[in-house]
ROMARFI-602034 format. One line per 3 residues: their letters; for each residue x, y, z of N, C-alpha, C, O. Coordinates in steps of 0.001 Angstrom, whole numbers, plus 524288, in hexadecimal, padded with zeros to 5 digits. Layout:
<sites>
A) X:Y:Z:X:Y:Z:X:Y:Z:X:Y:Z | ...
</sites>
This chain:
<sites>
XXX) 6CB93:57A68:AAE4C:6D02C:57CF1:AAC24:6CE80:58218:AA999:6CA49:582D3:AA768 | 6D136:58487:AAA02:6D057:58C59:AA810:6D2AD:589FE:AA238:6D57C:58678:AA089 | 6CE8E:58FCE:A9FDC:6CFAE:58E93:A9990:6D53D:5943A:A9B79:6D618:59731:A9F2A
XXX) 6D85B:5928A:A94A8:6DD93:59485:A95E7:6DD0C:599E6:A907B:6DB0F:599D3:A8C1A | 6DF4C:59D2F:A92E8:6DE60:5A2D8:A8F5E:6E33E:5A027:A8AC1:6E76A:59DE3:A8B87 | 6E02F:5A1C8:A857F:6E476:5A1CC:A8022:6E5CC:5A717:A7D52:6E277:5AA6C:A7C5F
XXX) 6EA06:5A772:A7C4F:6EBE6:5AD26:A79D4:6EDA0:5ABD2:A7634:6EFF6:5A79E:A7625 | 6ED2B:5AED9:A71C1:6EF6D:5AC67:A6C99:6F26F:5B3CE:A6A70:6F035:5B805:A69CC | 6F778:5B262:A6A04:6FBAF:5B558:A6948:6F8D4:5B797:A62ED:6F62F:5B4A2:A6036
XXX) 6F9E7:5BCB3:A6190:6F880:5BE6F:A5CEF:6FA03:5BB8A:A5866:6F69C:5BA85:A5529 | 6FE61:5BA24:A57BA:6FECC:5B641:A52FE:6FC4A:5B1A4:A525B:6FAC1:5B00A:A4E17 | 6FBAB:5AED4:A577C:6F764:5AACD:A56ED:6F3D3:5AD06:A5493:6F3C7:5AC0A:A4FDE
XXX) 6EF5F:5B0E1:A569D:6E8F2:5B183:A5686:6E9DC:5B334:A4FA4:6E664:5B201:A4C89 | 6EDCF:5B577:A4E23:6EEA3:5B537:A48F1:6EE0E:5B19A:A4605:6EBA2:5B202:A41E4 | 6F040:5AD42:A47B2:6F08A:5A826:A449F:6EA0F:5A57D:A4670:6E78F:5A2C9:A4358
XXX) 6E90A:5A630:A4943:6E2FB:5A47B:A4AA4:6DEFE:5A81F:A47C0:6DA95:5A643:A474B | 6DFC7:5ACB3:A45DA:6DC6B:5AE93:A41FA:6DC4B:5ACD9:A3D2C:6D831:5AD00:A3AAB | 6E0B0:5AAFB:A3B2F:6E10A:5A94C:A35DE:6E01E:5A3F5:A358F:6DF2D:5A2A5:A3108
XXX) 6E00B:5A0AA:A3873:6DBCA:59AFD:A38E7:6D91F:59BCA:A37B3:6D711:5A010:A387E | 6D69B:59703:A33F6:6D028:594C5:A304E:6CE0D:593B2:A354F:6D074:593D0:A3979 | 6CA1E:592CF:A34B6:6C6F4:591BD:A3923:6C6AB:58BA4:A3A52:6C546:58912:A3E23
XXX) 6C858:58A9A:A3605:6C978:58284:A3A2B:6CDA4:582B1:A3C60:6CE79:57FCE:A4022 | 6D139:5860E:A3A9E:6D6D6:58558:A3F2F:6D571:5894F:A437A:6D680:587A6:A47DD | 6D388:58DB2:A435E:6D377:590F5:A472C:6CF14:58E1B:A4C44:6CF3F:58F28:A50F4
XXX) 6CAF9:589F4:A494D:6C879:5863C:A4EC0:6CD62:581B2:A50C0:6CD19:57F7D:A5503 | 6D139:580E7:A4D6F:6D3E3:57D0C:A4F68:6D812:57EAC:A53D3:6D965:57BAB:A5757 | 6DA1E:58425:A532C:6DCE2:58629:A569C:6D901:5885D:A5C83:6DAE9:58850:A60EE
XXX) 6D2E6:58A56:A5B35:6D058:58B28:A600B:6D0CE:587D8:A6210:6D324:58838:A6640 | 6CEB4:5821A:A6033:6CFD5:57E2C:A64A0:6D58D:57CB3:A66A8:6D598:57A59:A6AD9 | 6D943:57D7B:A64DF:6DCEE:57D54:A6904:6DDEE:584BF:A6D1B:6E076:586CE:A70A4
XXX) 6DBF3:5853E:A6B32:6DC6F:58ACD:A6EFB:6D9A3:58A61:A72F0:6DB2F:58C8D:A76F1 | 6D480:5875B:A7306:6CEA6:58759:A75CF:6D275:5818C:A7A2F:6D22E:581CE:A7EFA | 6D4F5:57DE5:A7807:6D73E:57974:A7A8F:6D9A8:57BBC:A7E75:6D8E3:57A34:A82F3
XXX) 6DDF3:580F5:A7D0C:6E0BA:5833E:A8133:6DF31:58531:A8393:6E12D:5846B:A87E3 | 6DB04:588FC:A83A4:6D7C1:58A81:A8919:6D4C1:586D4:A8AB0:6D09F:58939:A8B38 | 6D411:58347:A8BA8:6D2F7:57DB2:A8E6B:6D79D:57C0E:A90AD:6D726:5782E:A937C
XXX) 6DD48:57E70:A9021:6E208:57A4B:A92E0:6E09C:576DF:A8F65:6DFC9:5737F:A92B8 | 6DF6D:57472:A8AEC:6E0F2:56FCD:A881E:6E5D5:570FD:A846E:6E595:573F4:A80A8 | 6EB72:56D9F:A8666:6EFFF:56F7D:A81F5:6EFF9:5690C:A7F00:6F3ED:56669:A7E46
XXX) 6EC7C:56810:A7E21:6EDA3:56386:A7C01:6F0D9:56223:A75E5:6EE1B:5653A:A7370 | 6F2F4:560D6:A7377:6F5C9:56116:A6E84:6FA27:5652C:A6F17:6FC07:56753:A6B38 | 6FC12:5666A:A7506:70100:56B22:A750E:705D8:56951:A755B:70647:564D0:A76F9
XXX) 70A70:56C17:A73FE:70EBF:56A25:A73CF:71343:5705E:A740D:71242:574B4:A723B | 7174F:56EEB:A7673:71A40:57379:A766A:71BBB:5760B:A6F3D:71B45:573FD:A6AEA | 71D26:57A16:A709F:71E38:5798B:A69F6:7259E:57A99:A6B63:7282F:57D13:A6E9D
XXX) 726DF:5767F:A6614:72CE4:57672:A666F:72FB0:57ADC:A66F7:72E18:57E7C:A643E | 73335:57BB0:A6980:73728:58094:A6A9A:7354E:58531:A6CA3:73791:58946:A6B7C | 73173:58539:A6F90:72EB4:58880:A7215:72DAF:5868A:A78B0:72D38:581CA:A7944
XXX) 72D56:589CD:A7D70:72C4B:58892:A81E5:726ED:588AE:A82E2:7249E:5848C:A83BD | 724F4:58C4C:A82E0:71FA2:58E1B:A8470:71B93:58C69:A7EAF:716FA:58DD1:A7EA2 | 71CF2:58A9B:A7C02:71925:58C15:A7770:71806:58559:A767D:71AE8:5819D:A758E
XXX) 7114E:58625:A7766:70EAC:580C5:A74A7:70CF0:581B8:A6F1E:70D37:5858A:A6C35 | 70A8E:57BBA:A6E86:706B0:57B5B:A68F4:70320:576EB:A69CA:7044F:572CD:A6BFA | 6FEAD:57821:A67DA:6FB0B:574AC:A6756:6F8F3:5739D:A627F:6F859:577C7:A602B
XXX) 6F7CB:5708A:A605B:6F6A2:56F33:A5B1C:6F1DF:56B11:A5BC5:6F1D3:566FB:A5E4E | 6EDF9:56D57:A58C9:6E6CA:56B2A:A5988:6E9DE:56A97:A524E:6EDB9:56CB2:A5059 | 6E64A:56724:A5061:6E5D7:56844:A4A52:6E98F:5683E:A4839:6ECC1:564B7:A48ED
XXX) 6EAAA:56D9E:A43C0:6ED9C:56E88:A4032:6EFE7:572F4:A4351:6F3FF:5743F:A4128 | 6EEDE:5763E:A481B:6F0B5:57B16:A4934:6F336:5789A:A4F44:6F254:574D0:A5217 | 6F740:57DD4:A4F3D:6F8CF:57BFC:A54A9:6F7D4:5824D:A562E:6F6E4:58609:A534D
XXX) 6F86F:581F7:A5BF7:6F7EA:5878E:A5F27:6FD3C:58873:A6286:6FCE0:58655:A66D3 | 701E6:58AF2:A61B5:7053E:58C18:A645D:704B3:58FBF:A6839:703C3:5945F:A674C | 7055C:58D8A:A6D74:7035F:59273:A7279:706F4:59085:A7815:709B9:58CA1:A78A7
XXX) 705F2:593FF:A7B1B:70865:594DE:A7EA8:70536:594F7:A841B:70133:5979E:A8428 | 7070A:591A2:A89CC:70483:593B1:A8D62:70842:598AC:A8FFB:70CE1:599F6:A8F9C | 702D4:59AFE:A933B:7040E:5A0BC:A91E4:70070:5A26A:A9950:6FC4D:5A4DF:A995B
XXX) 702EA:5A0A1:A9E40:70149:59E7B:AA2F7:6FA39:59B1E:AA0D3:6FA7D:596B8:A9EE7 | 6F655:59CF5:AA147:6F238:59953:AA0C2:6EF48:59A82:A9BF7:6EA7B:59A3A:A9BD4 | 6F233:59BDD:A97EA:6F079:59E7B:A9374:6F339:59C3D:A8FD9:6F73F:59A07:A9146
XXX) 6F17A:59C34:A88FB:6F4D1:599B0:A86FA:6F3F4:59DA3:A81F1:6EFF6:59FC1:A804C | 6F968:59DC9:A801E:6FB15:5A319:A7C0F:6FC02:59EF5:A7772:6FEE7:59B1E:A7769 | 6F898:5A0F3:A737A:6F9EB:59F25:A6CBE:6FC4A:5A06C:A6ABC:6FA3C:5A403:A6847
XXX) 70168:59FDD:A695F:703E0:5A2D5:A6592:70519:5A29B:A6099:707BA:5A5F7:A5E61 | 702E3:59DCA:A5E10:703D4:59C75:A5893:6FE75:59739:A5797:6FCF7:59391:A5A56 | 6FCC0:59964:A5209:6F962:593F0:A5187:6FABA:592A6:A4B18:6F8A4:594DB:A475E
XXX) 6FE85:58EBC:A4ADB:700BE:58C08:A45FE:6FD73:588D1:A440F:6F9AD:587DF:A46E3 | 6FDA0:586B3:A3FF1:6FA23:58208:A3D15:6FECD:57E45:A3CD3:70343:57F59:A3B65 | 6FD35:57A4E:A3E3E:70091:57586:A3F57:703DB:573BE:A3CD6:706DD:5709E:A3EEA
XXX) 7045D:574F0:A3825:706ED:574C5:A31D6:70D63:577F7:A3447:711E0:576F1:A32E3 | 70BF8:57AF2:A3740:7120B:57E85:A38DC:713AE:57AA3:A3C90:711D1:577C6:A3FF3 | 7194A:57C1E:A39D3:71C59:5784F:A3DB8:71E11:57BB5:A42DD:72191:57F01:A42E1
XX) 71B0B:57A4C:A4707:71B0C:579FA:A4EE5:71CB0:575E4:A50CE:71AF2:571AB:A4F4C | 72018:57635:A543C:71E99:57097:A559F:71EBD:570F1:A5B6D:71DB9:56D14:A5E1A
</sites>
């Protein structure tokens, strides 16, 4: 299986700079999962078509497929209500 290109929308990589460094390893590994094709822990997110979430931990990663690529567009701490 081909690893899958990730893009992370400017407001994401924002919110990924300001991560401590135990959350900012907890979100690599789900980023590192998605270029493997692993969506494991995914779920649509409510009232949205195109838009998933995955939630490792305390963080979830809201993203999008995007043809064989997958676009980040938000990374919340689990405490926010997503659903």
């Amino acid at each position: 299986m081909s690893r899958r290109n990730i893009k992370i929308i400017r407001a994401a990589f924002r919110e990924i700079q300001k991560l401590s460094p135990s959350a900012l390893s907890e979100v690599d590994k789900i980023l590192y999962s998605f270029s493997r094709g692993n969506e494991k822990h995914t779920k649509l997110l409510q009232g949205y078509r195109k838009l998933l979430r995955t939630r490792w931990g305390n963080w979830r990663v809201i993203w999008q497929k995007d043809g064989d690529n997958i676009l980040v567009t938000h990374i919340p701490h689990f405490n926010l209500n997503y659903k």
